[in-house]
C-alpha positions as CSV (number, residue, x, y, z in Angstrom):
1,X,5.4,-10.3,-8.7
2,X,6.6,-8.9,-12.0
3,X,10.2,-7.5,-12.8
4,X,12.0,-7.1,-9.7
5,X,13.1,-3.2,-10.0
6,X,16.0,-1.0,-8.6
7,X,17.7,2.0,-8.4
8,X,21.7,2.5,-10.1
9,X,22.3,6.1,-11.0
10,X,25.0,5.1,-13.7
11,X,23.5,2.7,-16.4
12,X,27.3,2.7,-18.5
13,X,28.6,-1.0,-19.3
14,X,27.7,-4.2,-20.5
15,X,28.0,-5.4,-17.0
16,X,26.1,-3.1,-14.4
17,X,27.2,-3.8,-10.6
18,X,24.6,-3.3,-7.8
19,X,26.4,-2.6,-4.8
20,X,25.1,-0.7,-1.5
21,X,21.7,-0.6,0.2
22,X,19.9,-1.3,-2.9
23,X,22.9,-4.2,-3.6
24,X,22.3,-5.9,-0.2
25,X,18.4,-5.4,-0.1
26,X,18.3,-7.2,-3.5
27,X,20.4,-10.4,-2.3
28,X,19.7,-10.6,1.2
29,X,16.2,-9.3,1.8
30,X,15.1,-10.1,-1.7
31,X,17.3,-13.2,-2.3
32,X,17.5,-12.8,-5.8
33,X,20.2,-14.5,-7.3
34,X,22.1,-15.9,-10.4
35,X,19.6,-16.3,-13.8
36,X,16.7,-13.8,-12.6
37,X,15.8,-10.8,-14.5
38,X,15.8,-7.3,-13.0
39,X,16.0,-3.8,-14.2
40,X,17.9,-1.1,-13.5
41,X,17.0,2.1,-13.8
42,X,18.3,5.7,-13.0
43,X,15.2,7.3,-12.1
44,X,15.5,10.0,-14.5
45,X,13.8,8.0,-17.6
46,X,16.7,5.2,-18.4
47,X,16.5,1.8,-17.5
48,X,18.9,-1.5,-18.3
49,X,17.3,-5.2,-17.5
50,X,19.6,-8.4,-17.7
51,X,19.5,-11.6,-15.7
52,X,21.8,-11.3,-12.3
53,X,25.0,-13.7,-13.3
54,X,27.0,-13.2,-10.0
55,X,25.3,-13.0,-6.3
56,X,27.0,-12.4,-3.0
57,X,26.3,-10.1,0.1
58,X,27.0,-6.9,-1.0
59,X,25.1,-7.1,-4.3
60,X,24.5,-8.3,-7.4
61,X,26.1,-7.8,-10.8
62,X,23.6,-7.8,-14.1
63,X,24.6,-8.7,-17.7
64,X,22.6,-5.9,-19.3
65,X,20.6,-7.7,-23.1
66,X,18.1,-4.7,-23.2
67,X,18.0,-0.9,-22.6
68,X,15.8,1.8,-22.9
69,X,14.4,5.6,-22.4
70,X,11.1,6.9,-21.3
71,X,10.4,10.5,-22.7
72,X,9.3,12.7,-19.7
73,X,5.6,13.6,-19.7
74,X,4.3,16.7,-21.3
75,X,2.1,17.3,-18.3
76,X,3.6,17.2,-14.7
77,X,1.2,16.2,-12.6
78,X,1.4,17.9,-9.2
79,X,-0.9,17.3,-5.9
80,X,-0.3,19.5,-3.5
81,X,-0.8,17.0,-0.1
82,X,-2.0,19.0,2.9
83,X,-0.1,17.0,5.5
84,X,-2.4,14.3,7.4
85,X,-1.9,12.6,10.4
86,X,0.1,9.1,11.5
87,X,0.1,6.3,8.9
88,X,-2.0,8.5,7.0
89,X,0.6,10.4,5.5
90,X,2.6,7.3,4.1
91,X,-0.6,5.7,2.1
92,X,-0.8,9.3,0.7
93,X,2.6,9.3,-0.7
94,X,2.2,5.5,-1.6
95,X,-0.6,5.9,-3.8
96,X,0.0,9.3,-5.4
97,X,3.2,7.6,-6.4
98,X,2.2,4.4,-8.0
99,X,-0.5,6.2,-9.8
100,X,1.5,8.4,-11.6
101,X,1.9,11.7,-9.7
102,X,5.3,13.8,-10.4
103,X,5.6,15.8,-7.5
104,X,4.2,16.1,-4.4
105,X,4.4,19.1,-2.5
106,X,3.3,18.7,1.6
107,X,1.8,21.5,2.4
108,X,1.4,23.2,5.9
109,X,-2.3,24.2,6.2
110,X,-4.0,26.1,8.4
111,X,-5.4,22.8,9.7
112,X,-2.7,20.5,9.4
113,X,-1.9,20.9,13.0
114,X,1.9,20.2,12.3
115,X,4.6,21.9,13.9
116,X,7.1,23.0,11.6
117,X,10.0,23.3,14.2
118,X,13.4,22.5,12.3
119,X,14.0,18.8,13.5
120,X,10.3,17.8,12.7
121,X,10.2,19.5,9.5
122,X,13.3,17.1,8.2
123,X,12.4,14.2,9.2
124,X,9.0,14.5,7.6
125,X,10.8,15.5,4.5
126,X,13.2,12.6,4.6
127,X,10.6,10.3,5.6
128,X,8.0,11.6,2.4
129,X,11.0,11.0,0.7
130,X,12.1,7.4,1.3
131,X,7.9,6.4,0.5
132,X,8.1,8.0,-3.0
133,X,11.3,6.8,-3.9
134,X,10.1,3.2,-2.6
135,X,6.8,3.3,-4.2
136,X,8.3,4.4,-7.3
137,X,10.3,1.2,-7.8
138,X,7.2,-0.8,-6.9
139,X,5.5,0.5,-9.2
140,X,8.4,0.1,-11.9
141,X,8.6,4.0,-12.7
142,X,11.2,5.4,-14.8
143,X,10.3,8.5,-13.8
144,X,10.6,8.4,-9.9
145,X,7.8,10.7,-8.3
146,X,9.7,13.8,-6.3
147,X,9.1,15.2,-3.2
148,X,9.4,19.1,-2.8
149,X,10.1,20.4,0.6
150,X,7.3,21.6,3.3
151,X,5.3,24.8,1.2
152,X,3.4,27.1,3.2
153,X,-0.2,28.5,1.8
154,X,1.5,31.5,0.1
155,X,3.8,29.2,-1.8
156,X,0.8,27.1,-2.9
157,X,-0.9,30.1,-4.2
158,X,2.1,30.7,-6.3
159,X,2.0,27.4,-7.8
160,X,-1.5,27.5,-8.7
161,X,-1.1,30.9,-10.3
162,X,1.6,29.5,-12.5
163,X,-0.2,26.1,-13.6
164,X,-1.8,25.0,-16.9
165,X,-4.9,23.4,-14.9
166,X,-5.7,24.8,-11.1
167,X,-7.6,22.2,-9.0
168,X,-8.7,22.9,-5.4
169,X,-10.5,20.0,-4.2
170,X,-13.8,21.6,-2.0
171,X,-16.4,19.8,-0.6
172,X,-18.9,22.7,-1.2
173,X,-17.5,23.0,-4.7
174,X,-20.2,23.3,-7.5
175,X,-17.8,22.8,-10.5
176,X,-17.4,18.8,-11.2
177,X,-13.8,17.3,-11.9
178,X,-15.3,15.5,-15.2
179,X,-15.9,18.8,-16.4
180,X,-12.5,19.7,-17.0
181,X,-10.0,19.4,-19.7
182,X,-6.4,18.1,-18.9
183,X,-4.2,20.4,-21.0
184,X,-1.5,19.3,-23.5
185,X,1.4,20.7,-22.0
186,X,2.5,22.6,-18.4
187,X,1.5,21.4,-14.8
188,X,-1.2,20.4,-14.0
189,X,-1.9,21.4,-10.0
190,X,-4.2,19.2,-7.1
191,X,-4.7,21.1,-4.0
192,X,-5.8,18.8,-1.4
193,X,-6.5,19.7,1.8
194,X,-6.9,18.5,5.5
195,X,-9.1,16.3,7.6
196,X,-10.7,19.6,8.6
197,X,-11.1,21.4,5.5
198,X,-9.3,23.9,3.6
199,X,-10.4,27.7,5.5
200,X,-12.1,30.6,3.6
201,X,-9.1,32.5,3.8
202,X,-6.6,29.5,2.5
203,X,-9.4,29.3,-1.0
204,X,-9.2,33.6,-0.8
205,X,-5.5,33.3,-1.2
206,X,-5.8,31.0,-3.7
207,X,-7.7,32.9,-6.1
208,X,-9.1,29.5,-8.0
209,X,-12.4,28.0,-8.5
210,X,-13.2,24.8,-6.1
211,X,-13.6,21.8,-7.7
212,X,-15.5,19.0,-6.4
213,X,-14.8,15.5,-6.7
214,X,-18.4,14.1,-6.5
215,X,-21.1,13.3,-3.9
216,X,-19.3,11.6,-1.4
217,X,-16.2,13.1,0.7
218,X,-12.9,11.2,0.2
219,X,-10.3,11.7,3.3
220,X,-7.3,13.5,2.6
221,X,-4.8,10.7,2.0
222,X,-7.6,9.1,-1.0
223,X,-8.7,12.1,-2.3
224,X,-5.4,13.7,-4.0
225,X,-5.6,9.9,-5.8
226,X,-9.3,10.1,-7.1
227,X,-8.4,13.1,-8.9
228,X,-5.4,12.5,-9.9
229,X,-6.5,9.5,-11.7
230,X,-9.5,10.8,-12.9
231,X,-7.3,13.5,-14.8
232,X,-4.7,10.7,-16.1
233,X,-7.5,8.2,-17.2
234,X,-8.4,11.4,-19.6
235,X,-4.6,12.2,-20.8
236,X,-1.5,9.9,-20.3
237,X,-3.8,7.0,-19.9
238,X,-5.6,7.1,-23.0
């Protein structure tokens, strides 16, 4: 299982006190109690571990033994996640989290068929929300994985115009992933699009070159992952 992680937004004191939904979800539903390790962490690069030396209901409190800091990377990563369908949408956001991704931005395309009325559009915010903040303690980030608010194809354009590396998964793409460079510094950007393709005019707005994956076609919520960790398996994972 591996060290049991959650989230504390102040990491001050010897003695750290877990109270609240995380408190109660690590003592009830988790049942850890006095002895075990966790760690703590703010989400935001610092984390504290101790062992748990007082249990009850509401929480847990931690005698902190070890801290630390994880520098920010020099590349944000950035998938662009046209939004899918049902239970699709959460294994998106699960697994472009654990792997790594920085921010995910759902985007509204032409052939997303979502209807961005008001009440819909929050609740698929919150909901992409609560996945990458879950994800990112199961997968014992220090750096939890954001999610940006509901972009429409213009405001993808502008995001690819301002990036480092512009990727626009196509299936009709000539241009291989493996035949691009990660770059050092500045974000790297993943369109992804939906089950039925990104339009002409969506790939006219966005002025970049297609890029193709390889010879098969991935769906949307596994294809934003291929490529994200084919880029990371050639930069922060080296």
């Amino acid at each position: 299982m591996g060290l049991a992680v959650f989230y504390l937004p102040e990491l001050d004191g010897a003695e750290l006190v877990l109270d609240g939904a995380e408190g109660r979800h690590a003592a009830v539903v988790r049942r850890i109690g006095p002895g075990e390790r966790i760690r703590l962490t703010d989400g935001r690069g610092s984390f504290a571990e101790g062992a748990v030396i007082a249990s009850s209901k509401t929480g847990l409190t931690v005698a902190v033994d070890h801290r630390g800091e994880v520098e920010p990377a020099a590349t944000r990563l950035v998938v662009v996640q046209a939004l899918p369908k049902g239970e699709r949408a959460e294994l998106a956001v699960e697994m472009l989290t654990e792997v790594g991704v920085d921010l995910i931005v759902p985007w509204n395309a032409d052939r997303s068929q979502f209807r961005a009325n008001p009440e819909r559009v929050a609740k698929t915010q919150s909901k992409w929300q609560s996945w990458a903040f879950e994800s990112s303690k199961q997968s014992r980030r220090s750096w939890f994985g954001e999610v940006a608010p509901i972009a429409s194809t213009p405001e993808v354009a502008k995001l690819l115009a301002d990036a480092a590396l512009a990727v626009v998964l196509h299936e009709e793409a000539t241009t291989p992933l493996a035949a691009l460079d990660p770059p050092a510094s500045g974000d790297v950007v993943i369109v992804v699009g939906p089950e039925g393709g990104i339009t002409p005019a969506e790939l006219d707005t966005f002025a970049a070159t297609p890029i193709r994956l390889g010879n098969t076609v991935l769906r949307t919520s596994t294809a934003g992952v291929a490529a994200a960790a084919a880029l990371l398996a050639r930069s922060r994972w080296t």
